[in-house]
C-alpha positions as CSV (number, residue, x, y, z in Angstrom):
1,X,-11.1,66.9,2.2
2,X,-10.3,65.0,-0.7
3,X,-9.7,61.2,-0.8
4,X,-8.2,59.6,-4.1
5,X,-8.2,55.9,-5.0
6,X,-6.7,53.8,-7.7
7,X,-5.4,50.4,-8.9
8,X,-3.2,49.1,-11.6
9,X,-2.4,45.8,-12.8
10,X,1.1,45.6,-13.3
11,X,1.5,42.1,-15.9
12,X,-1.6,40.4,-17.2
13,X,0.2,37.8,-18.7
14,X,-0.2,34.7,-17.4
15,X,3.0,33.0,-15.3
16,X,5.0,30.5,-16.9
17,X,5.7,27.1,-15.2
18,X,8.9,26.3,-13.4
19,X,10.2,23.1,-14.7
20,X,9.1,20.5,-16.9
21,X,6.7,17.4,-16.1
22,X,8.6,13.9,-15.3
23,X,7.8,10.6,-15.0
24,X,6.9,9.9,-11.4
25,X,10.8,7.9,-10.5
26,X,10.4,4.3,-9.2
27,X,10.8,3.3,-6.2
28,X,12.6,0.4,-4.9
29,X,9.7,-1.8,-4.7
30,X,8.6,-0.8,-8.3
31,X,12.1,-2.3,-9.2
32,X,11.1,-5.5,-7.7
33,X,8.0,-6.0,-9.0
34,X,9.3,-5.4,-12.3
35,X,12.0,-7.9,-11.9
36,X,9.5,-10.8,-10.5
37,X,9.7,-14.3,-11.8
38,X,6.6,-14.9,-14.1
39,X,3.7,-16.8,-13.1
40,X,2.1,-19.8,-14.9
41,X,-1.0,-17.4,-15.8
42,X,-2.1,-14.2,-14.6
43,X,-5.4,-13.6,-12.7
44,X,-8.3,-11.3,-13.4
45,X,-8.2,-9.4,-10.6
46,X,-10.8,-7.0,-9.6
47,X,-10.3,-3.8,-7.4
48,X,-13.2,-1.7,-6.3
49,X,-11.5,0.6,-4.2
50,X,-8.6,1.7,-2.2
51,X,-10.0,4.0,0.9
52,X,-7.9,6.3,3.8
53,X,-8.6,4.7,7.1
54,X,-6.7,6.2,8.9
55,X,-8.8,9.5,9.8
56,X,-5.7,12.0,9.9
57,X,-5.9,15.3,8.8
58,X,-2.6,17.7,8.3
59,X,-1.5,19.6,11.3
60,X,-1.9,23.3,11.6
61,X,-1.1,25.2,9.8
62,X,-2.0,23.3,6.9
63,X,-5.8,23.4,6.1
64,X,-7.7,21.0,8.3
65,X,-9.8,19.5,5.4
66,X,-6.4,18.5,4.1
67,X,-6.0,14.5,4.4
68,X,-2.7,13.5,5.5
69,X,-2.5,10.8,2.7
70,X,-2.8,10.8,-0.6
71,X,-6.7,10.2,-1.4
72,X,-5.7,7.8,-5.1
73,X,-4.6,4.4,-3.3
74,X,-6.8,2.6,-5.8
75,X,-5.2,4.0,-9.0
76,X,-1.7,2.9,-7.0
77,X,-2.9,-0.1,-6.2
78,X,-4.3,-0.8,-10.0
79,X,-0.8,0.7,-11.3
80,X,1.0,-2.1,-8.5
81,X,-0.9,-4.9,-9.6
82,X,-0.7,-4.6,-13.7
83,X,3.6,-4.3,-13.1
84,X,3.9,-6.8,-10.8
85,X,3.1,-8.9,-13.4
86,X,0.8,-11.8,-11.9
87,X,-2.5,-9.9,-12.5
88,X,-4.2,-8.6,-15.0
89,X,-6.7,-6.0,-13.6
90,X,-10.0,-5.3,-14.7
91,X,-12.0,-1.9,-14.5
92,X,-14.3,-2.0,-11.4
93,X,-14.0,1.7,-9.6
94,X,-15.6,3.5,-12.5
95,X,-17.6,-0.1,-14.1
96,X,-20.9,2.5,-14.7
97,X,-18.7,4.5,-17.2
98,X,-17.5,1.6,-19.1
99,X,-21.6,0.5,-19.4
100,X,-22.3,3.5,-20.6
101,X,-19.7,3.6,-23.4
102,X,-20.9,0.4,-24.7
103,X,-24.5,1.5,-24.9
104,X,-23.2,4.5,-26.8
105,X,-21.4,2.0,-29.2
106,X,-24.9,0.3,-29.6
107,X,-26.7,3.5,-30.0
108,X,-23.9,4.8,-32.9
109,X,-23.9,1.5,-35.0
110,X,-27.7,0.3,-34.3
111,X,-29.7,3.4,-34.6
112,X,-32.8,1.4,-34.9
113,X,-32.7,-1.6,-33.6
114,X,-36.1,-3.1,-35.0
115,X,-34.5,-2.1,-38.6
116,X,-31.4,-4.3,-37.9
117,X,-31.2,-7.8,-38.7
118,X,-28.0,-8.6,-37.6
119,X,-27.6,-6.6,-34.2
120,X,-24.2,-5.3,-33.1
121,X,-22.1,-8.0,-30.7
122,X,-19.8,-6.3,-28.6
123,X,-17.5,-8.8,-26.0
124,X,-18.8,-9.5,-22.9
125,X,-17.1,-7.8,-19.8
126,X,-14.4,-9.8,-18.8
127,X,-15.5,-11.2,-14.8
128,X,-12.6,-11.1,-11.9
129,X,-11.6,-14.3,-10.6
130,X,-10.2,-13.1,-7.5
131,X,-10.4,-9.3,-5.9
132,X,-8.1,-7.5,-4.3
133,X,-9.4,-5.2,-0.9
134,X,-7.9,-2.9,1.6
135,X,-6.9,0.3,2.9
136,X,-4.7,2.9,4.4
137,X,-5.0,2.0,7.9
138,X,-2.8,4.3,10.2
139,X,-0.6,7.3,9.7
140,X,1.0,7.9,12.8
141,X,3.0,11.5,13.0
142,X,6.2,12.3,15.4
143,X,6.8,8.4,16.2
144,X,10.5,9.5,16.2
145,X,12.1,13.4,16.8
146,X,15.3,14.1,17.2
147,X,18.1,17.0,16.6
148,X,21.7,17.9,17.2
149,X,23.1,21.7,17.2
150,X,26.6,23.4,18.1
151,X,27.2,26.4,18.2
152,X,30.8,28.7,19.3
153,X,31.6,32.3,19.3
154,X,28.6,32.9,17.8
155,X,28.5,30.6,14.7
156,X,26.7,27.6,15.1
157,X,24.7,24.8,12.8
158,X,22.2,23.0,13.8
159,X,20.0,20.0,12.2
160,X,17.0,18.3,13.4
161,X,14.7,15.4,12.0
162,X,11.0,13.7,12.2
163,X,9.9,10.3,11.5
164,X,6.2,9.5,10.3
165,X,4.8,6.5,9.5
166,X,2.4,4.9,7.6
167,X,0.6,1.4,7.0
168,X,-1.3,0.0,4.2
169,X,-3.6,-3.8,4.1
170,X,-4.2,-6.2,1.4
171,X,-6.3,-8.8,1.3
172,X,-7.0,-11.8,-1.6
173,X,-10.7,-12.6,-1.8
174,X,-11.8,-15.6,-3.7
175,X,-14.9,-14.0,-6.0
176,X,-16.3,-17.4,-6.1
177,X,-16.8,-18.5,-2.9
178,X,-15.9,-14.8,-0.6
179,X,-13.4,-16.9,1.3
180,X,-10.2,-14.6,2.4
181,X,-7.1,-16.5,1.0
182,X,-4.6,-14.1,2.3
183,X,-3.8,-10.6,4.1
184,X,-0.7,-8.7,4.8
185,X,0.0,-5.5,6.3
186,X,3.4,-3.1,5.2
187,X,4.4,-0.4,7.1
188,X,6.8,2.6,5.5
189,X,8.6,5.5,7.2
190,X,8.1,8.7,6.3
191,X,11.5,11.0,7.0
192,X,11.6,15.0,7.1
193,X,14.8,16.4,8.1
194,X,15.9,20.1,8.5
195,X,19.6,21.7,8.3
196,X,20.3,25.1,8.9
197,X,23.6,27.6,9.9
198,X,23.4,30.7,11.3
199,X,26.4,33.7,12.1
200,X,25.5,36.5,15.0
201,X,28.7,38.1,15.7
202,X,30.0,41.4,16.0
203,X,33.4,42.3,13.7
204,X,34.2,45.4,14.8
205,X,32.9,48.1,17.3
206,X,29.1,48.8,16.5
207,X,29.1,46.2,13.4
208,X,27.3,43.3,14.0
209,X,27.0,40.3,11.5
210,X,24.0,38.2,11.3
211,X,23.1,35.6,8.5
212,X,21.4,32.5,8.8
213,X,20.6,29.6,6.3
214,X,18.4,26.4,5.9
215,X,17.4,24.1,3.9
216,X,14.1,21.1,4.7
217,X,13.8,18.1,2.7
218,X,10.2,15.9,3.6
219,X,9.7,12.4,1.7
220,X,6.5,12.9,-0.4
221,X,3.9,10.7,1.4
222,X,2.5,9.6,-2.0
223,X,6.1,8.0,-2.6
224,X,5.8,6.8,0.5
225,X,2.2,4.9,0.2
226,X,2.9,3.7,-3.3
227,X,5.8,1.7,-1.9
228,X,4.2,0.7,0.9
229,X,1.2,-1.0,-1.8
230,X,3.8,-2.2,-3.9
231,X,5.5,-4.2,-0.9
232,X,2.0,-5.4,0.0
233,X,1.9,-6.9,-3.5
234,X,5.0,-9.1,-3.2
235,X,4.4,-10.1,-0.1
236,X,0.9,-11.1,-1.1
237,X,2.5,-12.6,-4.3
238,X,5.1,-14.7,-2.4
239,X,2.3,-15.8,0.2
240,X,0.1,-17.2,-2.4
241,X,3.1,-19.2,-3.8
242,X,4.1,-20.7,-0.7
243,X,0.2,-21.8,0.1
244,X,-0.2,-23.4,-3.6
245,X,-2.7,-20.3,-4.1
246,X,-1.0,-19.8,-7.1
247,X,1.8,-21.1,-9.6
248,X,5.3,-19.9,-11.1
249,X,6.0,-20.6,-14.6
250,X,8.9,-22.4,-13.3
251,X,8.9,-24.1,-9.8
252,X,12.7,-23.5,-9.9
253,X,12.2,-19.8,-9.7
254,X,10.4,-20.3,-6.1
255,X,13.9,-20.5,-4.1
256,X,14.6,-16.8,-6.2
257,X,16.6,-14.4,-3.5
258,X,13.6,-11.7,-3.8
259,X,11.2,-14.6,-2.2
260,X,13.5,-15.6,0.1
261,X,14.1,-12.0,1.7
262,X,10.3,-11.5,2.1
263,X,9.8,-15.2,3.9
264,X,12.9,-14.2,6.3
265,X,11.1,-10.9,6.7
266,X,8.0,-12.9,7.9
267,X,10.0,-15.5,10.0
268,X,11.6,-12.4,11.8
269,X,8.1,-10.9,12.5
270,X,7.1,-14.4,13.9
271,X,10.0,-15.2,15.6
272,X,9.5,-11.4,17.5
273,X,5.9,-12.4,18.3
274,X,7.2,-15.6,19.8
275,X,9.4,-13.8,22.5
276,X,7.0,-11.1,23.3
277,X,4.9,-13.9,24.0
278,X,7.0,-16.4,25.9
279,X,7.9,-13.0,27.7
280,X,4.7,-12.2,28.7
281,X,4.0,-15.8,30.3
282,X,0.5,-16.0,29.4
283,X,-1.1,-19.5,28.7
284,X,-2.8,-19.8,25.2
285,X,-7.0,-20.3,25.6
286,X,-8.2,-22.9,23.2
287,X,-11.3,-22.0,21.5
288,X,-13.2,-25.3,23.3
289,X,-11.9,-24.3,26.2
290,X,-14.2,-21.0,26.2
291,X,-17.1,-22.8,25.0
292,X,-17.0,-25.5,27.6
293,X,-15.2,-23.7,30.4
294,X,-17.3,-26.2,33.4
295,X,-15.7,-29.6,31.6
296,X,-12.5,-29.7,31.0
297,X,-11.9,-33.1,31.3
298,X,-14.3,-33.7,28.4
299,X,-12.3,-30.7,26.7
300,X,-8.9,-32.7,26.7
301,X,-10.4,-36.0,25.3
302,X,-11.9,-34.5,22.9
303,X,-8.8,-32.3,21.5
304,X,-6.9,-35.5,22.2
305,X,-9.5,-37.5,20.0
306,X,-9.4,-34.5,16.9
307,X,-5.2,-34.8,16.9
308,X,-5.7,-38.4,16.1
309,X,-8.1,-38.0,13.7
310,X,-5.9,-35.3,11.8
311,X,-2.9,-37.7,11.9
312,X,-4.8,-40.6,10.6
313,X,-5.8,-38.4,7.5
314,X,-3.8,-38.8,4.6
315,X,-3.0,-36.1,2.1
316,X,-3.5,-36.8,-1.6
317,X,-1.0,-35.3,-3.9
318,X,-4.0,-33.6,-6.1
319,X,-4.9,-31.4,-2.7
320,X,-1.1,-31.0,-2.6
321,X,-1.4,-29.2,-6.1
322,X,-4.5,-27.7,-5.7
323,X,-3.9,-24.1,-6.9
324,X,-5.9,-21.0,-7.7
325,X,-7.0,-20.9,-11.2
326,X,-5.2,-18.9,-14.3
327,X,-6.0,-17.6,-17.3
């Protein structure tokens, strides 16, 4: 009995890429951030991270360990902030590397330091005046299926699609005092659609045709986030200028068309919580009312007594321009 093996390698060249690298394209948001009205000063903002809440993994067959979105929200985020042109971000996710580098700076130009008389100043690290928190919340798969097919005499097409959806929060922290100024939450759909054709049919006696074609096209979901961050920041943007938080250059520019779709957006969202509520029927509980639940004759005269007071309060017109500070 005699058993043979063997193995060849056929090419040991390496494979050439397909394609060229390119820019990653804008999205729509990116457009709008670029075209913003300027502010009166932009804010050292600090971002220590951008994390996946949502705990979804890819569906089978894709490897379990494989998150469903992209795991670099903080370098979108960053990227968002520095185009929108209202903030100037500072270095926080990787701060230890940064204090490294200057101690190697030191270490390269003082070798000694007793020896030197006049020690090396580098800047100091500029601090964040406001920081910029959230995360990836939800990624919700199949919130929408649908297809339509047709087929006759055996030639037929068919096409079918799938919604996802995914949903991002920001939040504005004040670094001096920790006091949440604002938070908004976007929400971005993420399409796949499928379209194929297909021939069975026989075209003569014992000849049979069969041939079938398709074609997929899924929205990249890191498209899909980075617009979803980027809408986050104007809305955040157009939120702190309607609060006073912060300033435009020009006070003209607050009546622009791009801030006046994002407060109709937000009316819209109100005005849908408004019916759902009114449909509902259910009576609003007043925080007092909880607390002192066995008076609530005492709970009426008092809300009565903090209505007046409010009223009788007048508003200065330095708390009317009160605004977050600038550099």
């Amino acid at each position: 009995m005699v058993h043979l093996t063997a193995c060849s390698v056929m090419n040991t060249k390496p494979l050439e890429s397909f394609g060229t690298a390119e820019l990653t394209p804008n999205t729509n948001m990116t457009r709008e951030l670029n075209n913003l009205p300027l502010p009166r000063g932009k804010i050292v903002t600090a971002v220590y991270g951008f994390k996946d809440q949502s705990g979804q993994y890819k569906a089978n067959p894709d490897s379990n360990f494989s998150t469903a979105v992209t795991q670099g929200g903080t370098s979108i985020l960053v990227k968002a902030l520095r185009d929108s042109k209202w903030f100037m971000p500072v270095e926080r996710e990787n701060l230890q590397n940064v204090l490294t580098e200057r101690k190697i700076i030191r270490a390269i130009e003082q070798p000694n330091d007793s020896e030197t008389k006049n020690p090396i100043k580098l800047p100091t690290l500029m601090g964040a005046k406001l920081l910029i928190e959230g995360a990836v919340v939800g990624y919700d798969s199949n919130i929408k299926t649908g297809g339509l097919g047709v087929k006759y005499l055996g030639v037929g097409s068919a096409g079918q699609y799938r919604a996802d959806q995914v949903t991002v929060n920001l939040r504005a922290v004040d670094a001096n005092t920790g006091q949440i100024l604002h938070t908004v939450s976007t929400t971005k759909t993420v399409y796949s659609t499928q379209l194929t054709s297909g021939v069975y049919k026989f075209i003569s006696y014992k000849s049979l045709l069969e041939a079938e074609v398709g074609t997929t096209l899924n929205e990249p979901v890191q498209i899909a986030v980075q617009e979803a961050i980027e809408a986050a920041v104007v809305n955040l943007i157009v939120e702190g200028i309607d609060n006073r938080s912060w300033l435009l250059a020009n006070d003209s520019d607050k009546n622009a068309p791009i801030f006046q779709r994002y407060r109709q957006q937000r009316m819209d969202n109100l005005a849908l919580n408004d019916t759902q509520d009114k449909a509902k029927k259910i009576k609003p509980t007043m925080l007092n009312e909880v607390d002192n639940a066995f008076d609530s004759t005492k709970i009426k005269e008092q809300n009565k007594l903090k209505t007046e007071q409010i009223k009788r309060v007048p508003i200065s017109s330095e708390a009317k321009s009160q605004a977050f500070s600038f550099d």
